[in-house]
N, C-alpha and C positions, 0 to 999 in steps of 0.2 A: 793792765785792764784790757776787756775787750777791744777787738779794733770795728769800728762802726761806719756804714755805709751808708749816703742820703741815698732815701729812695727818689728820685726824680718824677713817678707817676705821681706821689702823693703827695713832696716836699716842693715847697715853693712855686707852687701851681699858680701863684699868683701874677708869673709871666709865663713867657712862652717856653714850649719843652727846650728848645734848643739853648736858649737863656738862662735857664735853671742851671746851667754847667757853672758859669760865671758865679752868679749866685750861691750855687754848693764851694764853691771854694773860696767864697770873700769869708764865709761864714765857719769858713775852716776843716770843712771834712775833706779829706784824702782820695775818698774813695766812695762811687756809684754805682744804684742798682737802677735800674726802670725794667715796665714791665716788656716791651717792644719796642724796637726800633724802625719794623717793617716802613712804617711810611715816610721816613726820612731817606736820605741818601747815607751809605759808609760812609762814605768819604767826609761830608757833611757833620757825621755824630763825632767820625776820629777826630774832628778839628779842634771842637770843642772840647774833644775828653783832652788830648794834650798841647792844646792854647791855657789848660786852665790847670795844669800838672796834675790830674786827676788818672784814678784806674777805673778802669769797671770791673765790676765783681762778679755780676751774675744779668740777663736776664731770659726769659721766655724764649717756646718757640712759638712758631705763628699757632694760636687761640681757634682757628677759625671766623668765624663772622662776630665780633665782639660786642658789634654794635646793635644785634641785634639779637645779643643774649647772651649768645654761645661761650662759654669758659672751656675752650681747649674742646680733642676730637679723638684724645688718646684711644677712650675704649667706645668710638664709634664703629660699628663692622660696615657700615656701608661708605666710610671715608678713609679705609687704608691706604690707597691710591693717594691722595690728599696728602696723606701724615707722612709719606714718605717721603714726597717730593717737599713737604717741608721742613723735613729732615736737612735734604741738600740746603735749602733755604737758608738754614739758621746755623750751619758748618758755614755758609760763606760771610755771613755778617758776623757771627762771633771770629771768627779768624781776622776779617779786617777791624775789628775794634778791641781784640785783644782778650774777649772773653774769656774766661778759666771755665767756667761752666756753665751750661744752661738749667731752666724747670723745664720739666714737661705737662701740662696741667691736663689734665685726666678728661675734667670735661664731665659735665651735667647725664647723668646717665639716660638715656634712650628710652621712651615709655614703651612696654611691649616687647623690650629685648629681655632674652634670660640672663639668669647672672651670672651662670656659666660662658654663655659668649659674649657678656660684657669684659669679664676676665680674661679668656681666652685670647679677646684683640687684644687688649691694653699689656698682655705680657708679649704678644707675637710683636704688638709696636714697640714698647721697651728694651725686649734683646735686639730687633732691628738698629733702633736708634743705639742703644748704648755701645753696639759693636762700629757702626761708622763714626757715633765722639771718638771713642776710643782711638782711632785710625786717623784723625783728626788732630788727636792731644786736646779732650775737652770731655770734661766730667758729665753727665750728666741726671738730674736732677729728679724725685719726682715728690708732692709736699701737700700733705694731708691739710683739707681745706674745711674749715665748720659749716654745717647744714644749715645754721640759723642766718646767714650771711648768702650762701648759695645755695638754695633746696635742693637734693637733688645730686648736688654734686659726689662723682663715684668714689674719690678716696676721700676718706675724713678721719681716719686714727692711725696713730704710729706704727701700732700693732699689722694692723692691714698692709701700711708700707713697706714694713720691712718682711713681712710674707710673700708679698708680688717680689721682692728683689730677691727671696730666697729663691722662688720660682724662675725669674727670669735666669738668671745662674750667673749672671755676669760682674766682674772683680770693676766694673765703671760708673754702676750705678747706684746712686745715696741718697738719702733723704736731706731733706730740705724742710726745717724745722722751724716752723712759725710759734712763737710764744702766745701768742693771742687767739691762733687755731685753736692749739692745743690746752690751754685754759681754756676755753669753750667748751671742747668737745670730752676730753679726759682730764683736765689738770693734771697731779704725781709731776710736774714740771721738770723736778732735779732732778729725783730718781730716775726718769722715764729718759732725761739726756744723757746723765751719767749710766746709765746701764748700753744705752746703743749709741755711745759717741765717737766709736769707730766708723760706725755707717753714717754722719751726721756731718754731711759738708759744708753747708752753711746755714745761718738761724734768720731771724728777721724777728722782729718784736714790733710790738703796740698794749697798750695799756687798754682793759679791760674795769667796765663797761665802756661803750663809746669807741672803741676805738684810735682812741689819742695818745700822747706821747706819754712815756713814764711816766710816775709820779701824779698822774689823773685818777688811777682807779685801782683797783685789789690786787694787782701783782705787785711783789715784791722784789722790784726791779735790785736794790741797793743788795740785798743776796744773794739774786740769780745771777749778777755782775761776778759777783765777789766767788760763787759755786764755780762759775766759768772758770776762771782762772786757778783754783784749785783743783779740777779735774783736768785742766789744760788744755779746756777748748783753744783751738790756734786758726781758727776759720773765722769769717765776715760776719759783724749782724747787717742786716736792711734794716733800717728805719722806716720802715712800710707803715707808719700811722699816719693818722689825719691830723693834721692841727685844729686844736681845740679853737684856737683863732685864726693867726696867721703863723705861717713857717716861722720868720724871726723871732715874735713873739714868746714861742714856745721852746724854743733851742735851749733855754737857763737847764734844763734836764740834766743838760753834761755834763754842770757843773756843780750839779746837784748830786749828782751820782758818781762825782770822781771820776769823768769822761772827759 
């Protein structure tokens, strides 16, 4: 079956980020996503990841100002400056905590820009970035995000993502495939992963409406499991939902679904 990842932004938030390690592996999972680490120390997050025998799988580069809105600056033209230097940024943190790969989040597009050189940055920052992971040893990521959740935001279908990566030209960079985006935005779930799961580094799920764990809402989680492993997905899911109550509370999913 698939192998599954606590998301740490969203899972067990009921202590602190750094605590949530402890947490993610009394409760049994292997292996973690969150969205940033910027305001911690490395050394700090490594301790936890391997005090607790935990991997990390994936997460973000620096978003920009999060706090005050901002989701990523990929296809910003007036922050290229910015996206590069946090390029180096997120090569040094995923290298000290072992990341395999990062996202790159696109980022709420620009009112007033055209959609010409909205494109134009976000592929010029994409081969930038994909050629230093690359030089690195680190995949990099970029993962179509629903408009009902973030208005606005620049990538939001499959179809798009894997057009900027035909564009971009580079053999580093994949999509990064949300179940519950992509129910939102397109559904064809199986088909749409089984047709490009070459380019399909890692998944992340949540249960649709709501955004909560399997087994809450119209995905047909006990399928899409069961699909994965017949086409041979061999990459992470995130556990990026919300709990419907609390984190523990809601963990029975795994064992509801053969996890």
């Amino acid at each position: 079956m698939p192998r599954i990842a606590a998301n740490l932004t969203m899972l067990f938030n009921e202590v602190p980020f750094l605590d949530r390690f402890e947490a993610a592996a009394k409760a049994g999972f292997k292996a973690v996503e969150f969205l940033f680490p910027y305001e911690y120390k490395a050394a700090d997050v490594r301790s936890r990841l391997d005090g607790n025998g935990l991997k990390l799988v994936l997460h973000n580069l620096p978003p920009g100002d999060w706090a005050k809105g901002e989701r990523g600056i990929g296809c910003h033209p007036d922050r290229m400056g910015e996206f590069r230097a946090n390029v180096d940024r997120a090569i040094d943190y995923a290298g000290a905590l072992g990341a395999p790969q990062l996202n790159c989040l696109a980022g709420i597009a620009p009112k007033d820009v055209p959609p010409e050189k909205l494109r134009a940055t976000f592929v010029d920052n994409l081969r930038f970035a994909a050629g230093k992971f690359k030089a690195a040893g680190i995949r990099l990521l970029i993962e179509p995000i629903n408009t009902y959740d973030i208005p606005g935001f620049y990538l939001n279908r499959t179809a798009q993502a894997l057009d900027l990566i035909a564009e971009v030209g580079s053999d580093n960079l994949y999509v990064q495939y949300d179940i519950y985006h992509a129910q939102r935005m397109e559904g064809e779930l199986a088909s749409t992963i089984k047709t490009n799961l070459s380019r399909i580094a890692h998944m992340q799920l949540a249960d649709n409406p709501g955004r909560n764990e399997p087994g809450t809402g119209e995905i047909n989680y006990r399928f899409l499991f069961g699909w994965l492993d017949a086409i041979g997905y061999d990459g992470w899911i995130g556990c990026e939902y919300r709990p419907k109550t609390t984190t523990e509370a809601g963990l029975g999913w795994r064992a509801a679904h053969g996890l």
